[in-house]
C-alpha positions as CSV (number, residue, x, y, z in Angstrom):
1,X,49.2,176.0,-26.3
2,X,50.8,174.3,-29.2
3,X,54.2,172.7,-27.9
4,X,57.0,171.3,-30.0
5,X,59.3,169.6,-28.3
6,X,63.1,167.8,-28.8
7,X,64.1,164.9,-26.9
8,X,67.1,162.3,-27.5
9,X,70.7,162.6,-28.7
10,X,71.4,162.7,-32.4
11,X,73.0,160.3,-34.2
12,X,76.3,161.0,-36.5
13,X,77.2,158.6,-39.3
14,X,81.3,158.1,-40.1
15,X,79.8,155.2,-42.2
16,X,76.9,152.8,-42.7
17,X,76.8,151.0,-39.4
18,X,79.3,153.7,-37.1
19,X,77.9,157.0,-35.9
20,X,79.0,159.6,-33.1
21,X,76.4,160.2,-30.5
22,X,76.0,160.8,-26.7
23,X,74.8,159.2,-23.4
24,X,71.4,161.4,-24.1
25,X,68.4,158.5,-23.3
26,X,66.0,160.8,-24.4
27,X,63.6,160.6,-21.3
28,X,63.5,164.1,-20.4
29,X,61.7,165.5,-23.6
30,X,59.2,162.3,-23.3
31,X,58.7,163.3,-19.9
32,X,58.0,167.1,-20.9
33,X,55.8,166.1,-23.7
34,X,54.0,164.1,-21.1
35,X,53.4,166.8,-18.8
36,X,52.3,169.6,-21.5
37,X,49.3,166.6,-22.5
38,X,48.5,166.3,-19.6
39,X,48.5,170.0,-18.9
40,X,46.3,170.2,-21.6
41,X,48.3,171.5,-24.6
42,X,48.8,169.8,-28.3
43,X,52.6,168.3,-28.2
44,X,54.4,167.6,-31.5
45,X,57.3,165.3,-30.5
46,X,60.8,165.3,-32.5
47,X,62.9,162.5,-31.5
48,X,66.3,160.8,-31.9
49,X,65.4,158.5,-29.2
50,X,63.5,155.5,-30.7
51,X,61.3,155.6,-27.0
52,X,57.6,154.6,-26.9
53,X,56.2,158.4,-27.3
54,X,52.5,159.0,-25.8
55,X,49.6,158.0,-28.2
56,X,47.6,162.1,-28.4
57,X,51.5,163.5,-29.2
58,X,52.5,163.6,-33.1
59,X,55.7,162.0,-32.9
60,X,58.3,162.5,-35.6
61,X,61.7,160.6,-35.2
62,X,64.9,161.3,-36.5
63,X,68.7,160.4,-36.3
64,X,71.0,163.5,-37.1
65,X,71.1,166.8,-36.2
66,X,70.7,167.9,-40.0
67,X,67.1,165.3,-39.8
68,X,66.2,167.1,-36.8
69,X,66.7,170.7,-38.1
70,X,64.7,169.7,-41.2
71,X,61.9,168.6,-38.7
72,X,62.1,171.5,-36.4
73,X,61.8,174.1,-39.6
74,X,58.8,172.3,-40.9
75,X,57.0,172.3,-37.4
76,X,58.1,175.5,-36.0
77,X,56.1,178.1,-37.9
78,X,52.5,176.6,-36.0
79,X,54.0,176.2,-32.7
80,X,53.6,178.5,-30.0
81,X,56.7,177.0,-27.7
82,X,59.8,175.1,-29.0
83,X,61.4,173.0,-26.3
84,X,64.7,172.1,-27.2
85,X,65.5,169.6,-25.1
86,X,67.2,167.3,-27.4
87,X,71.2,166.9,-26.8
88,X,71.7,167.7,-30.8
89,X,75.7,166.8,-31.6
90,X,77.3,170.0,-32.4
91,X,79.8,168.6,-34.6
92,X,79.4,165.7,-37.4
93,X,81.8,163.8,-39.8
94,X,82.5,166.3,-42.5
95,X,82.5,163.1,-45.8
96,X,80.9,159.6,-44.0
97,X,82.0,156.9,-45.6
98,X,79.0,155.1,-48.2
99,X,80.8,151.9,-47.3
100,X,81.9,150.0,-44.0
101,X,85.5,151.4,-43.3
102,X,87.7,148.0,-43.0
103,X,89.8,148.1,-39.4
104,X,93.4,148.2,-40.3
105,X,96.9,148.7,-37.8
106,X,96.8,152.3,-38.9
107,X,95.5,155.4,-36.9
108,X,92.7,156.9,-38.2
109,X,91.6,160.2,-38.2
110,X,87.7,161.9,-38.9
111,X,87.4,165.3,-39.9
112,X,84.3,166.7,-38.4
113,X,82.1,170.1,-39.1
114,X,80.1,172.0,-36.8
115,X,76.5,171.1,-36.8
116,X,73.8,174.0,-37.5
117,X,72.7,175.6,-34.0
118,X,68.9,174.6,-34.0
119,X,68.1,176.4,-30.9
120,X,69.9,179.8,-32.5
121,X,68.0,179.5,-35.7
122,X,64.7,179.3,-33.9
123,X,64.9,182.0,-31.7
124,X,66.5,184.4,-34.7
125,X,63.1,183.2,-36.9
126,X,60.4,183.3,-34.1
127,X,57.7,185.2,-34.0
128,X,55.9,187.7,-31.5
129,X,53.8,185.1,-29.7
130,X,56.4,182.2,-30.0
131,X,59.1,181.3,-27.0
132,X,62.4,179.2,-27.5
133,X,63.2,177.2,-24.2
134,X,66.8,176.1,-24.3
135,X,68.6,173.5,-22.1
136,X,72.4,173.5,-21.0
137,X,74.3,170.6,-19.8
138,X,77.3,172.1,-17.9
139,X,80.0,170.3,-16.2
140,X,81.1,173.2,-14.6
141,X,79.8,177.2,-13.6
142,X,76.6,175.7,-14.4
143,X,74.6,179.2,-13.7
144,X,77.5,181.5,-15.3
145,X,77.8,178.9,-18.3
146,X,73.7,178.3,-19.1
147,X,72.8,182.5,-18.5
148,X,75.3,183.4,-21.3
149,X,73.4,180.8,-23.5
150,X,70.4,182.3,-22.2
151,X,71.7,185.3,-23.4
152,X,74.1,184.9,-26.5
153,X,71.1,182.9,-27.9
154,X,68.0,185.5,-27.6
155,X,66.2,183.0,-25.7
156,X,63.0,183.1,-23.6
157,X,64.0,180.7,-21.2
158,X,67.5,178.4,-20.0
159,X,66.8,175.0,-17.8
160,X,70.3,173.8,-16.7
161,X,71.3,170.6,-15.4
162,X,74.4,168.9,-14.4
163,X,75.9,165.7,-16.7
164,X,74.7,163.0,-13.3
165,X,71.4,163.4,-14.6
166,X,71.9,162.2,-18.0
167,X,69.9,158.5,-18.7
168,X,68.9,158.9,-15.0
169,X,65.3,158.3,-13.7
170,X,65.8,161.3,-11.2
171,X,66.5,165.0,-12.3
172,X,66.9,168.3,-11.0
173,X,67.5,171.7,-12.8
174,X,67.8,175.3,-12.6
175,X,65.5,177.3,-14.7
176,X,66.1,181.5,-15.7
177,X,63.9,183.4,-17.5
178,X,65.2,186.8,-19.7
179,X,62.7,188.4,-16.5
180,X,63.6,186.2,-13.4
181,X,66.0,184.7,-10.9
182,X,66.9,181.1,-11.1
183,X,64.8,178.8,-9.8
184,X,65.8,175.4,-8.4
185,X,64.2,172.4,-9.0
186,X,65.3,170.2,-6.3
187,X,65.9,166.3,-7.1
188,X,62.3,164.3,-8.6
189,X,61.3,161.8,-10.7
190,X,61.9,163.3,-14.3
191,X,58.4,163.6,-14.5
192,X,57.7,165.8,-11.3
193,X,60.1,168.2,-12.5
194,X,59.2,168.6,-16.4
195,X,55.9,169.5,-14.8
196,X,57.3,172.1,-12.9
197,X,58.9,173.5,-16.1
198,X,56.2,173.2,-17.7
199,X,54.1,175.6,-15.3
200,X,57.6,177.8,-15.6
201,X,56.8,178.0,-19.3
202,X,53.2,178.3,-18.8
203,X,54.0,182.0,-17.2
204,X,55.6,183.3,-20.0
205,X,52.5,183.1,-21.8
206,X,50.3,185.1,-18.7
């Protein structure tokens, strides 16, 4: 199977040397890349996070959403799986400054625009034979919160998480399919449980 997988938060320029991000390390799409080599599957890696990636993956990094959903376009049309499991900013400055803005006494204010939805666009393009596994970080109603995304988003598959896992060696997740209950992944090394979703994903192909 021919993977393509997200990992890392995205980086949002106000001006040359300040940007917006999040506390995203990035180690759970290395980790899922990982575990679909070793599965035995061809793994195209798109990265904000600037980790060592493993040698047999095609790794592609990247800094903003808009660099990512340039990358995910070019790459999705010969994949047979998108996992986005990149924490993509959903809004960015609307004008970045092309020049260090000077700290002055005076409040400052940053327009932002919504991002483009990566994970919508995909699963409004793909094809027959291709699937578009989402993830949801949710701070709350975790299962009610990550099933509508599941849902409003015409995906294949939702894994959801709480925010204690973020830059954490440990994970643990819940995982819905359009066709099945949740399943828990109890607390594991972050490579134990991209694994497991890994075999998750494996089914929908069966």
């Amino acid at each position: 199977m021919r993977f393509l997988i997200t990992a890392g938060g995205t980086r949002e320029y106000i001006d040359p040397v300040r940007f917006i991000s999040n506390a995203s390390s990035g180690k759970t799409g290395f980790a899922l890349a990982l575990a679909a080599l070793k599965a035995g599957h061809k793994v195209i890696l798109i990265s904000a996070a600037k980790l060592t990636a493993p040698s047999n993956a095609k790794t592609v990094y990247v800094n903003s959403a808009q660099e990512m959903f340039t990358a995910v376009k070019k790459y999705f049309p010969n994949c047979d799986c998108l996992v986005m499991a990149a924490a993509v900013a959903d809004y960015a400055p609307a004008k970045p400054s092309k020049t260090k803005i000077k700290k002055t006494n005076k409040y400052l204010t940053i327009k932002l625009k919504p991002t483009v939805d990566i994970l919508k666009w995909a699963a409004v393009h793909k094809k027959n034979h291709q699937k578009v596994i989402g993830f949801a970080l949710e701070d709350k109603n975790i299962k009610v919160n990550a099933e509508k995304k599941l849902i409003d988003k015409r995906l294949d598959m939702i894994v959801a998480n709480a925010p204690e896992v973020i830059s954490a060696d440990k994970t643990h997740a819940y995982v819905k399919t359009t066709s099945t209950d949740w399943l828990k992944l109890p607390s594991d090394s972050k490579d134990v449980v991209s694994g497991k979703i890994i075999r998750v994903i494996e089914e929908l192909f069966v």
